[in-house]
C-alpha positions in Angstrom: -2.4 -28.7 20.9 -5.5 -28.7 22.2 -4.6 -26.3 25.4 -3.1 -24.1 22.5 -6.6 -24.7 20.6 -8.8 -23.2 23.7 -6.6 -20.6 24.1 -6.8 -19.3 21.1 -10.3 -19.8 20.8 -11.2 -17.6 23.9 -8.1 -14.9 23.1 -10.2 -14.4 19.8 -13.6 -14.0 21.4 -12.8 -11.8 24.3 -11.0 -9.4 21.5 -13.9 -9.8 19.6 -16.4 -9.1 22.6 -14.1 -6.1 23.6 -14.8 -4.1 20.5 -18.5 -3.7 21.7 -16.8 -1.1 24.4 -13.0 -0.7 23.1 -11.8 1.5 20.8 -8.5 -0.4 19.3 -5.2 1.7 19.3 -4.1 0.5 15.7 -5.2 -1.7 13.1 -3.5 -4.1 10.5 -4.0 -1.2 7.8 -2.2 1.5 9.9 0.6 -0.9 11.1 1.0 -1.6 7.0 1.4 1.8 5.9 4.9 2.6 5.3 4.3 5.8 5.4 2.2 5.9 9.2 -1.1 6.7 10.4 -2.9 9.5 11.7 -6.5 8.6 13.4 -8.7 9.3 16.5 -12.0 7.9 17.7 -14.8 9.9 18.0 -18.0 8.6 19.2 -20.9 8.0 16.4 -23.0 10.4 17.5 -20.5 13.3 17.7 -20.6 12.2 13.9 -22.5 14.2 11.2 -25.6 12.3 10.0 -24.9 13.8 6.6 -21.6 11.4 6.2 -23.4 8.4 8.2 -26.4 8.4 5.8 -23.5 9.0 2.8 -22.0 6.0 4.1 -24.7 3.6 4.4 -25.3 4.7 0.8 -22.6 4.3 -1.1 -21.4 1.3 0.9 -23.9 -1.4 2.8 -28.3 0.0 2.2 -28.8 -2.8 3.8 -27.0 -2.5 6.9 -30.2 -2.1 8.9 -32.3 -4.6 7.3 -29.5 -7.6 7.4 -29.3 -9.8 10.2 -25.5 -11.2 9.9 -22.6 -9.4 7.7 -24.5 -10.7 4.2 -27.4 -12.7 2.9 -25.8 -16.0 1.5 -26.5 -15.0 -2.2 -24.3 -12.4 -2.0 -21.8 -14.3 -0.7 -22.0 -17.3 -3.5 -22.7 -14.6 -5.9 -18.8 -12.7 -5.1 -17.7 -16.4 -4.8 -18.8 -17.7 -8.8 -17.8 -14.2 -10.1 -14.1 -14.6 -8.5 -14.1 -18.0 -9.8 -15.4 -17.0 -13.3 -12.5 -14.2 -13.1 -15.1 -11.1 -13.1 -15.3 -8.4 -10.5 -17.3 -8.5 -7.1 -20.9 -7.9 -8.2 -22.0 -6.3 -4.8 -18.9 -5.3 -3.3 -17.9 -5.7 0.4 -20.6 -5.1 3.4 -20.0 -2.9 6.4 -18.9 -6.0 8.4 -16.9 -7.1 5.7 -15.0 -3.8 5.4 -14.5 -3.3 9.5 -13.0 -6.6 9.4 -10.7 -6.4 6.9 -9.4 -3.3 8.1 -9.2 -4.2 11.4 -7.6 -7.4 11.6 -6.2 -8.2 7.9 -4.0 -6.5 4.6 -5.6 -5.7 1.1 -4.3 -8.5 -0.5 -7.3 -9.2 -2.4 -7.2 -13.0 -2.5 -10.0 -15.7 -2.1 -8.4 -17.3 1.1 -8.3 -13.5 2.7 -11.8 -13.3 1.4 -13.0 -16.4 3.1 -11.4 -15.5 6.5 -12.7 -12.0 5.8 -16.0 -13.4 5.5 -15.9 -15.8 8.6 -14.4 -12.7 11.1 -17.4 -10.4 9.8 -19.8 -13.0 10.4 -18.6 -13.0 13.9 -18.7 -9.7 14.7 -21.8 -8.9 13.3 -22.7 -11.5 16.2 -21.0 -9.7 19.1 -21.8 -6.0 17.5 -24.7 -3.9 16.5 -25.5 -1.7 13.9 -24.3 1.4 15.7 -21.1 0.0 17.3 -20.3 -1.6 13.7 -21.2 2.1 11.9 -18.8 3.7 14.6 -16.3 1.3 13.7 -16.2 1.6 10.1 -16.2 5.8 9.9 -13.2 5.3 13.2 -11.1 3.1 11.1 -12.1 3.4 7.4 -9.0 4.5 5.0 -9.5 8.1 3.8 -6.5 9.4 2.2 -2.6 7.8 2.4 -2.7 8.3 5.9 -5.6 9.4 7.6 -8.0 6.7 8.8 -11.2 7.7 10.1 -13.7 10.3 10.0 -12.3 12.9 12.8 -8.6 13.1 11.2 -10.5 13.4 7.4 -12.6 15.9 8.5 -10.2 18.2 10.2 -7.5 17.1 7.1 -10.0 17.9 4.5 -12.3 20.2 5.7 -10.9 22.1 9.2 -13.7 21.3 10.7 -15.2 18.7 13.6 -16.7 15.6 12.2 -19.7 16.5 13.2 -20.6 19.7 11.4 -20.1 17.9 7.7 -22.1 19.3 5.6 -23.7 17.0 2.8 -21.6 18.2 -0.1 -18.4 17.3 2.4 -19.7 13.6 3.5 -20.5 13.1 -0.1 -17.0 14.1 -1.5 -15.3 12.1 1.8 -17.0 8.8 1.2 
């Protein structure tokens, strides 16, 4: 068991370190869709700063003020509004959201929370900002079958991802 243990252990790190230089060919989103997946990487700064300023708007401000995934008061504060039966007060961070769409399902329940919360906090440690950005807009969900910004912005708008206009990054995030 404790062979099994160790290897495990590193297996998960060195997955977790590769994602600093390794684009991953799926996800456990696109493997759930019934329905399949159409996504391709593009680097971050072949991205539109109109949708990466959209994004760090509508879903983490305070992605480049935060060392870690989350402050701990957010995190007791989505923990005593789940337990009280209310909605999530602040909503998933960046780390949060690459996680979960990397390595888990949207079954939204307090144990995938918890190990959503633990994988986030490790990547945040292996990741920066700008890897975890390119992450999120590479793998985020943006219609039935389309993950990530370069098959949304082609989908959407016929157009590279990096010649978003405002209006577009605004209606795609």
């Amino acid at each position: 068991i404790g062979r099994f243990l160790v290897v495990a252990f590193l297996v998960h790190a060195l997955v977790l370190l590769s994602l600093r230089w390794i684009d991953p060919p799926t996800t456990a989103f696109m493997l759930a869709s019934d329905q399949g997946a159409i996504q391709q990487s593009v680097p971050v700064e072949h991205v539109s700063r109109n949708l990466l300023a959209a994004v760090i708007a509508h879903e983490d401000q305070l992605l480049p003020y935060r060392d870690g995934a989350f402050t701990w008061d957010e995190l007791f504060g989505r923990a005593e509004a789940h337990l009280r039966g209310e909605e999530d007060p602040s909503g998933s961070t960046i780390p949060q959201q690459v996680a979960k769409n990397l390595f888990l399902n949207q079954e939204m329940s307090a144990w995938r929370k918890a190990v959503e919360a633990g994988l986030s906090m490790e990547l945040a440690l292996v990741l920066d900002d700008r890897r975890m950005l390119e992450l999120y807009v590479n793998y985020a969900q943006l219609g039935p079958t389309i993950y990530g910004v370069c098959a949304a912005s082609w989908y959407y708008f016929a157009s590279p991802p990096r010649d978003l206009s405002q209006a577009h990054a605004v209606e795609m995030v």
